[in-house]
Residue frames as qw, qx, qy, qz and C-alpha x, y, z in Angstrom:
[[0.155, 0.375, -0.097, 0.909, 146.66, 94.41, 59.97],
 [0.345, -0.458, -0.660, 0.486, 145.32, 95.83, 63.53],
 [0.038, -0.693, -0.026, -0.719, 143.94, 99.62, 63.79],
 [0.514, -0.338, -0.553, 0.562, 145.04, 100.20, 67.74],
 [0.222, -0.684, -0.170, -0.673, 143.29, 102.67, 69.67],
 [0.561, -0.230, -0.722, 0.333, 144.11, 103.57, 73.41],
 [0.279, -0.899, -0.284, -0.182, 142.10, 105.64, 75.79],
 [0.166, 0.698, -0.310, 0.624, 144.96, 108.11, 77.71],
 [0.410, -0.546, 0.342, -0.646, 143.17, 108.17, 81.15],
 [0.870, -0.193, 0.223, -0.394, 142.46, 104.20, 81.43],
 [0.178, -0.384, 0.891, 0.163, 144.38, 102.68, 79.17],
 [0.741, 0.272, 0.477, -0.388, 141.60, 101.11, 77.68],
 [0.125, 0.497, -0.588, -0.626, 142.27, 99.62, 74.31],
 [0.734, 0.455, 0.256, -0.434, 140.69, 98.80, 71.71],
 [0.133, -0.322, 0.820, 0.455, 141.98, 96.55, 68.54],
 [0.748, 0.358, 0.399, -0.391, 140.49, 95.93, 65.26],
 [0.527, -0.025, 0.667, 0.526, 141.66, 93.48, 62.48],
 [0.366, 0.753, -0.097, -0.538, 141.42, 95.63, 59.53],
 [0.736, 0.320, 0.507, 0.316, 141.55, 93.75, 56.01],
 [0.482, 0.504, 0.217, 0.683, 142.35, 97.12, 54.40],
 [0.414, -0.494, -0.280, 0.712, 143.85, 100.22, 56.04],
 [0.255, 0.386, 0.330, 0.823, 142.31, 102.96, 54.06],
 [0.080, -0.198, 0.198, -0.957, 140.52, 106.39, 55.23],
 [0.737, -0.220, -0.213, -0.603, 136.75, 105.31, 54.76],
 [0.802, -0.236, -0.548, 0.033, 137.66, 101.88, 56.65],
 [0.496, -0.185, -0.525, 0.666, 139.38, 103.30, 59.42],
 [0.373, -0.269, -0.017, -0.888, 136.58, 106.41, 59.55],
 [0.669, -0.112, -0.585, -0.445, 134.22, 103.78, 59.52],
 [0.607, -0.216, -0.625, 0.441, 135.90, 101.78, 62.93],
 [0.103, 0.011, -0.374, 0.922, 136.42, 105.53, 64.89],
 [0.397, -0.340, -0.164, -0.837, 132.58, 105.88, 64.23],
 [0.764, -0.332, -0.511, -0.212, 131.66, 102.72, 65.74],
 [0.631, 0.101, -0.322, 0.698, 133.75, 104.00, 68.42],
 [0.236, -0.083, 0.347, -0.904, 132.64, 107.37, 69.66],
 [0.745, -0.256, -0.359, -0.500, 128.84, 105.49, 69.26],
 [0.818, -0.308, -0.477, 0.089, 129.82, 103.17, 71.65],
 [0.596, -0.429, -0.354, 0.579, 132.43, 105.36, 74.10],
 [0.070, -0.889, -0.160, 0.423, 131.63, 109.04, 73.27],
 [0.639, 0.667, -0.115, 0.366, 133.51, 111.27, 71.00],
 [0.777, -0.184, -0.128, 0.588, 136.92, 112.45, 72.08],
 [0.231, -0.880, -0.111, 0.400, 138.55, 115.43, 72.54],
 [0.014, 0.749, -0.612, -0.256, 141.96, 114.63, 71.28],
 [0.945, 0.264, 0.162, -0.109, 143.06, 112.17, 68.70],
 [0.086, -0.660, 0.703, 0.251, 146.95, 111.46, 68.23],
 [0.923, 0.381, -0.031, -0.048, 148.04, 109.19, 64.85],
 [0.602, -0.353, 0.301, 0.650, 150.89, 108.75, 63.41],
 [0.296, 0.526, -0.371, -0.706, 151.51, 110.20, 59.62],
 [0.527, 0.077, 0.753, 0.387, 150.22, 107.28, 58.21],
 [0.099, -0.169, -0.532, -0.824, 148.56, 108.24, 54.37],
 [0.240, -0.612, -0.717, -0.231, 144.88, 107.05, 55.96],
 [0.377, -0.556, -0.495, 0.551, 145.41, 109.90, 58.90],
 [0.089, -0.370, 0.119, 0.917, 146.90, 112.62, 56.51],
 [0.127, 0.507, 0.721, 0.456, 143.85, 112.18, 53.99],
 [0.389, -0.206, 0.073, -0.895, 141.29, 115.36, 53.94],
 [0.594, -0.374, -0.527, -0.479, 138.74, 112.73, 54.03],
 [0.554, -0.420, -0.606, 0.387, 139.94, 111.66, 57.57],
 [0.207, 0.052, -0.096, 0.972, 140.51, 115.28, 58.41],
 [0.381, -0.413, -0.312, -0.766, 137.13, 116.72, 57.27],
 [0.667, -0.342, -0.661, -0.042, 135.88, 113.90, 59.78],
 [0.619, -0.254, -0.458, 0.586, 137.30, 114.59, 62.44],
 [0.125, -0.022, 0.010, -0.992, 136.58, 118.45, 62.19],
 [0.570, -0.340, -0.553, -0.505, 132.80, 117.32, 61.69],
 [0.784, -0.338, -0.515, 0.079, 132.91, 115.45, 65.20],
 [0.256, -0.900, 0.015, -0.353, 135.05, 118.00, 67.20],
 [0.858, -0.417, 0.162, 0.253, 138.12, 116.54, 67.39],
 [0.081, -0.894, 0.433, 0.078, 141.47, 118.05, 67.82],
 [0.972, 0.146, -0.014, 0.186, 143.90, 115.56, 65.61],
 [0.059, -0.793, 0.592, 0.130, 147.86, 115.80, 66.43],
 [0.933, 0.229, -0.273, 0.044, 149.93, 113.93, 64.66],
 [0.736, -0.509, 0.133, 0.426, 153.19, 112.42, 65.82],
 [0.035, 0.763, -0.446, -0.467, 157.07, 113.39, 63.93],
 [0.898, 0.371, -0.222, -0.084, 157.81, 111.23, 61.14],
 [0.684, 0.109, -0.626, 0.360, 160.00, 108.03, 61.89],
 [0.114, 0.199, -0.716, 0.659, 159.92, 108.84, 65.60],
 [0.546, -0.408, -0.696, -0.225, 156.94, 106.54, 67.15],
 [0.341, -0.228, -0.701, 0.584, 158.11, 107.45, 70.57],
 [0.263, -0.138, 0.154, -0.943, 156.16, 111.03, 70.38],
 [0.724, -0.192, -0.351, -0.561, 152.86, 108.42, 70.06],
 [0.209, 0.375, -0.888, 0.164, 154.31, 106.24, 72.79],
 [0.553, 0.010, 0.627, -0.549, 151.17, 105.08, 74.87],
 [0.887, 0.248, 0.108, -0.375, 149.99, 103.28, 71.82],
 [0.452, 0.647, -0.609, 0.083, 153.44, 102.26, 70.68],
 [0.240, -0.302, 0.811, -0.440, 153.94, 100.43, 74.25],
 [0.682, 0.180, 0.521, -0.480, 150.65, 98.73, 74.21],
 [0.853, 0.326, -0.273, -0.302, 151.24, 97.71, 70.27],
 [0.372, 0.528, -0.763, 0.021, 154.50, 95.54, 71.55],
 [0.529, 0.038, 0.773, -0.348, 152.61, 93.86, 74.77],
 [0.776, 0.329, 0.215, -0.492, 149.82, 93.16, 71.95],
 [0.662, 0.496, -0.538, -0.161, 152.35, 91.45, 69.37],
 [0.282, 0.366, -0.873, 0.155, 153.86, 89.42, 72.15],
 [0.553, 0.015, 0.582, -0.596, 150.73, 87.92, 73.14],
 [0.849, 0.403, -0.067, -0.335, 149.95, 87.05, 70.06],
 [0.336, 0.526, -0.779, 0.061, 153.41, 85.07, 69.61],
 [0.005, 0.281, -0.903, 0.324, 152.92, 83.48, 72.95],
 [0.628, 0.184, 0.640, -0.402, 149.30, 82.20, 72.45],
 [0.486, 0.369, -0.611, -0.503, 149.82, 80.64, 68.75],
 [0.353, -0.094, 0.891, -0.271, 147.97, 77.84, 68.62],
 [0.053, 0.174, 0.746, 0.640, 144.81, 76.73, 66.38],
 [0.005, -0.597, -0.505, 0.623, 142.76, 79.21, 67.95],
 [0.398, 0.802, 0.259, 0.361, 141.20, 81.94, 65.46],
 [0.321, 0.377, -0.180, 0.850, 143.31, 85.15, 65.72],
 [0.214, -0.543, -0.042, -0.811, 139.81, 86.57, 66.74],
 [0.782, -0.528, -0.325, 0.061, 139.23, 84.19, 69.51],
 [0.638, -0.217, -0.071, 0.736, 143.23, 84.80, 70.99],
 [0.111, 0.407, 0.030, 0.906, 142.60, 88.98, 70.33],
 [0.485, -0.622, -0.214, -0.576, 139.46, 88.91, 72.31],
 [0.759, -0.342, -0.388, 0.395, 141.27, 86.79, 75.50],
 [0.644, -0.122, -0.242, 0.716, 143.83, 88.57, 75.65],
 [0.074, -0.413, 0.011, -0.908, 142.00, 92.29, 75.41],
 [0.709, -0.563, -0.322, -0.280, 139.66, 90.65, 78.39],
 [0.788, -0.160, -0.244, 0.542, 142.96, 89.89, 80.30],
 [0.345, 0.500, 0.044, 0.793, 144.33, 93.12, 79.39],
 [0.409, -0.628, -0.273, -0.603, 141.03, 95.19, 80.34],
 [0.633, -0.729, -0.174, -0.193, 140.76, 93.78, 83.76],
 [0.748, -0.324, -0.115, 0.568, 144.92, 93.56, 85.23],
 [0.232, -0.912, -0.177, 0.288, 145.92, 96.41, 86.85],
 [0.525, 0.704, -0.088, 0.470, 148.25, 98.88, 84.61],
 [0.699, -0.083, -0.292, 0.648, 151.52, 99.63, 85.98],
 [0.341, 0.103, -0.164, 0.920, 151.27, 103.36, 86.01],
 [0.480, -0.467, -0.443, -0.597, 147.73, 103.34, 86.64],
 [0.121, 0.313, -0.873, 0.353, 147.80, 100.74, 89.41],
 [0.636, 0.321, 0.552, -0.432, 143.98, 99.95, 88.75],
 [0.507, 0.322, 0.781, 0.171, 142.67, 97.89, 86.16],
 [0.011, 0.096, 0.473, 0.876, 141.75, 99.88, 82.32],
 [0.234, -0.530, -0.730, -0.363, 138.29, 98.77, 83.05],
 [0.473, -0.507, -0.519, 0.500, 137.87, 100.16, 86.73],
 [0.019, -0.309, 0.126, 0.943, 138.88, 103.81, 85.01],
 [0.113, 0.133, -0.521, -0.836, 137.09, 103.49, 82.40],
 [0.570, -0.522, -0.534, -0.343, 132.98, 101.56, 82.91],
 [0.360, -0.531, 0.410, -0.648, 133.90, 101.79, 86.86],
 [0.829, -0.184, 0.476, -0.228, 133.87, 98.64, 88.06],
 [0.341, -0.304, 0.882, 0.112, 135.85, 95.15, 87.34],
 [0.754, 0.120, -0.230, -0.604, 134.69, 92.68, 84.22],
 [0.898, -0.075, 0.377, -0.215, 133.30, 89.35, 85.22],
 [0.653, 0.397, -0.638, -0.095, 135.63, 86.22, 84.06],
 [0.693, 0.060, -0.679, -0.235, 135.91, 82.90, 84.63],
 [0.415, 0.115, -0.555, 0.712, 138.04, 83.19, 87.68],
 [0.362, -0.267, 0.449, -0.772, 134.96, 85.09, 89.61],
 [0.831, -0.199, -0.335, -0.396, 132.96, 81.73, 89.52],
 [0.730, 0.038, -0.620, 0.285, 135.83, 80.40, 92.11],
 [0.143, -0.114, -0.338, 0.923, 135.37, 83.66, 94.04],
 [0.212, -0.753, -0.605, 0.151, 131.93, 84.66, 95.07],
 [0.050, -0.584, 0.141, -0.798, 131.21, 88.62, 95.06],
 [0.120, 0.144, 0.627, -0.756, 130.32, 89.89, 99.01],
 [0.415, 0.054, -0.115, -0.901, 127.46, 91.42, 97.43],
 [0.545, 0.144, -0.792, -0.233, 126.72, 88.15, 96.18],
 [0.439, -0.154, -0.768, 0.439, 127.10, 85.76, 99.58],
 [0.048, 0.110, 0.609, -0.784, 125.62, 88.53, 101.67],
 [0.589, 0.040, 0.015, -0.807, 122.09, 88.63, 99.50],
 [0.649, -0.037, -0.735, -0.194, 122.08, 84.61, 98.96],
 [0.330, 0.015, -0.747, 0.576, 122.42, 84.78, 102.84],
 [0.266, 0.146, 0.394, -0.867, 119.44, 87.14, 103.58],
 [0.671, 0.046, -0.561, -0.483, 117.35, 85.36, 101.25],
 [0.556, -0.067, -0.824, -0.085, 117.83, 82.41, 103.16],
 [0.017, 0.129, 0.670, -0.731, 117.07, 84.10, 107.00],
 [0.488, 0.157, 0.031, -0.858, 113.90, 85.41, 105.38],
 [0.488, 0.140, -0.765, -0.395, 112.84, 81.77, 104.60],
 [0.401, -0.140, -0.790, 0.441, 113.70, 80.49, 107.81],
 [0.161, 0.208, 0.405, -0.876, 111.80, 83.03, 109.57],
 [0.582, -0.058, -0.198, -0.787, 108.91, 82.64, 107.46],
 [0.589, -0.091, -0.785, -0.171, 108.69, 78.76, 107.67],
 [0.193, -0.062, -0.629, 0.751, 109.19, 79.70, 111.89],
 [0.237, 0.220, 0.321, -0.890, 106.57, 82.22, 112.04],
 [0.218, 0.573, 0.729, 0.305, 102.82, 81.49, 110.72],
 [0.025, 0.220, 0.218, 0.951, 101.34, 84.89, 109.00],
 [0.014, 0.496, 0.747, -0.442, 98.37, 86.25, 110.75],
 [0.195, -0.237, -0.252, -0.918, 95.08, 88.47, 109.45],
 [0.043, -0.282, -0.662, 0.693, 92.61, 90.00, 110.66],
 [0.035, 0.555, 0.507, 0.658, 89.40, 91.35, 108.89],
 [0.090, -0.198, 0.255, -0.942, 88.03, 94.46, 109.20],
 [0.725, -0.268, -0.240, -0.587, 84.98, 94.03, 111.66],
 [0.829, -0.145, -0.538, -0.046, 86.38, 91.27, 113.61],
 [0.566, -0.769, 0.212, -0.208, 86.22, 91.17, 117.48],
 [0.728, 0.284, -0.494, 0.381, 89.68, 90.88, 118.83],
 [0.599, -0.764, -0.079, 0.225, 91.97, 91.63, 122.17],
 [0.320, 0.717, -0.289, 0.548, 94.61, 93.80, 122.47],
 [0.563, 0.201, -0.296, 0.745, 97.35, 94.65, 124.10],
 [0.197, -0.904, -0.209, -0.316, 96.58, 97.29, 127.09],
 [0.515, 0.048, -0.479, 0.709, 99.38, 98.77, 128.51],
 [0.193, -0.647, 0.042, -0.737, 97.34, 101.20, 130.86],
 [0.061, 0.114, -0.849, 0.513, 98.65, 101.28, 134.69],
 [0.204, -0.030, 0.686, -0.697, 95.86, 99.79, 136.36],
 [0.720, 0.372, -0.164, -0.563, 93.94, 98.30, 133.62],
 [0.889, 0.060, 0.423, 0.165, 93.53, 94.51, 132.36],
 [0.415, -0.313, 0.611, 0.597, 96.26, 93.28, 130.67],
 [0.047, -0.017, 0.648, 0.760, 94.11, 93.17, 127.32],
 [0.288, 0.468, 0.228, -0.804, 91.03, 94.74, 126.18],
 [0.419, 0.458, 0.773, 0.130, 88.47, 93.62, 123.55],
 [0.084, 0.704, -0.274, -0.650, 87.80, 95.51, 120.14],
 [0.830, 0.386, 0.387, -0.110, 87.06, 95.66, 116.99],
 [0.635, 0.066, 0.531, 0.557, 89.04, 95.53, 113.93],
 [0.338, 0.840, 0.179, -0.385, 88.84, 99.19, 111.93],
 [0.602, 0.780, -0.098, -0.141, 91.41, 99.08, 109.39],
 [0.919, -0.012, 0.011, 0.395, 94.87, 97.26, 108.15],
 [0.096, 0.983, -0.046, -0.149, 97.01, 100.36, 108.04],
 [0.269, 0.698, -0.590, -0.303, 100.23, 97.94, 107.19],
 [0.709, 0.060, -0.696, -0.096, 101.22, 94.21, 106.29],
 [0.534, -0.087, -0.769, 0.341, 101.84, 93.60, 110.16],
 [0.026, 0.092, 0.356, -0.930, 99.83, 96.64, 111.98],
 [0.225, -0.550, -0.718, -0.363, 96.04, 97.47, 112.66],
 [0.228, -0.271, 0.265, -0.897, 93.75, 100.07, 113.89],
 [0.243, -0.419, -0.861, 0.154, 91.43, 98.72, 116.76],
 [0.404, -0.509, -0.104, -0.753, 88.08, 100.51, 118.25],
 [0.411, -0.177, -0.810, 0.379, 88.14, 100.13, 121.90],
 [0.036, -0.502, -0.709, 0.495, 85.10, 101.20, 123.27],
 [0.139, 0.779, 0.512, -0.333, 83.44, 103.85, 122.46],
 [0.082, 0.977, -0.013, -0.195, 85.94, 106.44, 121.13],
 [0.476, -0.498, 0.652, 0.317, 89.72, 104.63, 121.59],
 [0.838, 0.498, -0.223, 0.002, 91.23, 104.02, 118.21],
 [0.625, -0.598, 0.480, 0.147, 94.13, 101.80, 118.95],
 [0.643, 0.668, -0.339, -0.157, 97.21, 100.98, 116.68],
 [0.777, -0.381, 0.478, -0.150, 98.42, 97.62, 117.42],
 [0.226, 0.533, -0.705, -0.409, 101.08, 95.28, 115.65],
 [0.745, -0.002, -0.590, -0.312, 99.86, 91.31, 114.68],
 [0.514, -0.096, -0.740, 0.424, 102.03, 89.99, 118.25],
 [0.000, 0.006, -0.559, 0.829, 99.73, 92.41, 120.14],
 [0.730, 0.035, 0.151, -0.665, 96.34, 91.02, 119.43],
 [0.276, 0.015, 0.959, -0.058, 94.92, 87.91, 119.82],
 [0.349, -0.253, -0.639, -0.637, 91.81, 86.44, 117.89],
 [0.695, -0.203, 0.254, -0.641, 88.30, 87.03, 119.87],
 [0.742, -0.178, -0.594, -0.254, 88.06, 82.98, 121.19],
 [0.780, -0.555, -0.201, -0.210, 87.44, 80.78, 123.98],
 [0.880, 0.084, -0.240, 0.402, 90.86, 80.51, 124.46],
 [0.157, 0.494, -0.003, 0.855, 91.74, 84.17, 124.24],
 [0.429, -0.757, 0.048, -0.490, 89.03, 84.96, 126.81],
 [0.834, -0.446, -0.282, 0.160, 89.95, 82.21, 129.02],
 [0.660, 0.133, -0.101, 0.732, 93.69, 83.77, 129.14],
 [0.104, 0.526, -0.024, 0.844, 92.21, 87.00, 129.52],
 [0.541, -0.694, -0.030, -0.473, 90.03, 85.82, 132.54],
 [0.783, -0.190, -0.344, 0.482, 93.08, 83.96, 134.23],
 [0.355, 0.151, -0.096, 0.918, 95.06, 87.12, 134.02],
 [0.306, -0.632, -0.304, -0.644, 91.92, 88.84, 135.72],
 [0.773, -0.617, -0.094, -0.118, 91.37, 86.88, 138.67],
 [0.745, -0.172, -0.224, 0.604, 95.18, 86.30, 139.29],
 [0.186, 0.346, -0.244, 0.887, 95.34, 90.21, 139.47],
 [0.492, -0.567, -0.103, -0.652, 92.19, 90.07, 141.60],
 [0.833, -0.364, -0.287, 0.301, 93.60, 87.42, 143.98],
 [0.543, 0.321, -0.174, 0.756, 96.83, 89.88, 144.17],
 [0.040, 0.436, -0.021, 0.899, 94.92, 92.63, 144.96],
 [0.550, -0.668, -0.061, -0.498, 92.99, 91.40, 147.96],
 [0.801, -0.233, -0.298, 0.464, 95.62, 89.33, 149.48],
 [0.363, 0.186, -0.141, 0.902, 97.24, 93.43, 149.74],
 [0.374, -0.588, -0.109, -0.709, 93.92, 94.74, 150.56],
 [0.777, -0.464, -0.282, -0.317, 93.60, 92.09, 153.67],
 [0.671, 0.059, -0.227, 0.704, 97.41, 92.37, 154.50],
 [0.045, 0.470, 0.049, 0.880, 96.86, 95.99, 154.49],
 [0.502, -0.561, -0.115, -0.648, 93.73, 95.81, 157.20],
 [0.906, -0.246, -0.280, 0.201, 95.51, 93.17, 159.36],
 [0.505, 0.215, -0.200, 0.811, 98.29, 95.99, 160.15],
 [0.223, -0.256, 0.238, -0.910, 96.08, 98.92, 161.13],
 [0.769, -0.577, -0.053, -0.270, 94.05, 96.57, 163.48],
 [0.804, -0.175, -0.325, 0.466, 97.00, 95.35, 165.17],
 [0.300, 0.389, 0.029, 0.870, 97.77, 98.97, 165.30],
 [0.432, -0.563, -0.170, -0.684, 94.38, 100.10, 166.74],
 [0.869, -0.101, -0.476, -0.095, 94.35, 96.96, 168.75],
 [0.610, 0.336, -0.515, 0.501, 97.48, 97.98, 171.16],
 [0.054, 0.068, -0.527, 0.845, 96.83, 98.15, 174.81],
 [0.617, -0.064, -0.002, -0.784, 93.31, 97.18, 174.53],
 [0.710, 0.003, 0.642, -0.290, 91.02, 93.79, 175.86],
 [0.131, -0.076, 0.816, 0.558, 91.19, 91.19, 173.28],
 [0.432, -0.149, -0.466, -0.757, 88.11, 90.94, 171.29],
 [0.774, -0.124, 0.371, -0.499, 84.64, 89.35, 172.69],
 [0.882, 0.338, -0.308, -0.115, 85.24, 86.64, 169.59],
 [0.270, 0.607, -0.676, 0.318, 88.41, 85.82, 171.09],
 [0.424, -0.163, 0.737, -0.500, 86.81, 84.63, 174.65],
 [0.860, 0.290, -0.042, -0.417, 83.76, 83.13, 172.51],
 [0.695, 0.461, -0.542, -0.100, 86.33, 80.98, 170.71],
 [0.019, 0.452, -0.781, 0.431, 88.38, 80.27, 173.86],
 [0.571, -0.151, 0.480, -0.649, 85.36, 79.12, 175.91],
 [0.860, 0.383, -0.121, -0.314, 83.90, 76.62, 172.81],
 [0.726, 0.394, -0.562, 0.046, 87.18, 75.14, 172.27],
 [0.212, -0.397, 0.628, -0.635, 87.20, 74.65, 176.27],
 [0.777, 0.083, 0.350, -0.516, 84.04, 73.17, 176.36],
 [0.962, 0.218, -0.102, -0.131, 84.72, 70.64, 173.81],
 [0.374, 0.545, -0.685, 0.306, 87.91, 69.77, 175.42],
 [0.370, -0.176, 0.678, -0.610, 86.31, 69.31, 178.66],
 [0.861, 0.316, 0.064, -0.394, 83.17, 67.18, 176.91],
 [0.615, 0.401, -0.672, -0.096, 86.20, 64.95, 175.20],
 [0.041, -0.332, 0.734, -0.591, 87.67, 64.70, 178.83],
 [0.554, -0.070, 0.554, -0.618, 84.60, 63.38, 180.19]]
């Protein structure tokens, strides 16, 4: 004997083998029942004797549930459980085998639970916990959810093994990063505080608290300066090749319509003379 119990809105159902169908045993199941999915509202039976008892009555008044029964001899008024007991008997027919009953009751309410009801057209479970239960069949299918964290896991590996982790203590001379126009490219400083896992406050000079990320400082060494005095002199080469470009224009300028220089004849005359001195 089975005590069948189906939720209205989901379709969810529930089935327990009952060894005796009396009031206290089938009180007993509905309790473990709202404990585990709430109490109900509404509770349709049929007329058996265990429904029309006071004792099931009282219950059910205790707990705040509204009990309709069906008409006698006409099952159809109860029909949502009436449908669901004839799928449940022909399952059981068509999975006889030397399974326990309870092994072949629990399949086939797992089967049940997760394929989509006909007048639903979502799954009992999907209405009823939100969401789809795990079986056997997702181990051949992968969730997204799944694949896309086993996938970021693995970029965050790769990027660590790639990248080596830098620190700084507080106190320790470093270079920074200077983006001011007309300033070296980076600027010495000390370490004042970590303010996150990849960021730091520098003291540049006197007053300047810079906030600088790990790829914009360099450790205070010989290396570091050297880099910092390439990038010095290659703007100082820049900046007089433009300064001596620049003064080579406004003397050709000044320069128009006027005797060449004395240095000019000087230069002529010398490189005469020691033409004429070869000559001879």
């Amino acid at each position: 004997m089975y005590l069948v119990v189906v939720d209205s809105h989901s379709k969810w159902p529930e089935v327990q083998i009952m060894d005796c169908t009396s009031a206290n045993k089938t009180i007993n199941v509905l309790r473990g029942l709202f404990s585990r999915h709430g109490v109900p509202h509404i509770l349709v039976s049929d007329n058996g004797p265990q429904f029309s008892s006071e004792e099931f009555s009282t219950f059910l008044k205790a707990n705040g549930v509204k009990h309709i029964r069906s008409a006698p001899y006409h099952p159809a008024t109860n029909g949502l459980a009436e449908r669901f007991v004839q799928t449940f008997k022909h399952a059981l027919r068509s999975s006889r085998g030397t399974a326990p009953i309870q092994q072949r009751l629990d399949i086939f309410l797992l089967t049940y639970r997760n394929t989509p009801h006909a007048t639903t057209k979502e799954p009992p479970a999907m209405l009823f916990t939100k969401r789809t239960l795990r079986t056997r069949l997702d181990i051949l299918k992968p969730s997204v959810t799944g694949v896309v964290h086993q996938s970021q896991v693995a970029q965050q590996q790769r990027r660590q093994q790639r990248s080596k982790a830098r620190h700084f203590a507080v106190g320790e001379s470093v270079l920074v990063r200077d983006y001011r126009r007309g300033e070296e490219k980076w600027a010495q400083g000390l370490v004042m505080t970590q303010t996150g896992p990849v960021s730091y406050e520098v003291m540049v000079g006197a007053d300047k608290v810079w906030k600088r990320h790990v790829d914009q400082i360099l450790p205070c060494t010989e290396q570091a300066h050297a880099d910092v005095a390439d990038s010095a002199v290659s703007d100082c080469v820049e900046g007089v090749q433009r300064l001596f470009s620049n003064s080579l224009k406004m003397r050709e300028k000044s320069n128009k319509g006027k005797m060449p220089p004395r240095k000019c004849n000087m230069c002529r005359v010398i490189q005469d003379g020691v033409s004429s001195s070869v000559s001879s």
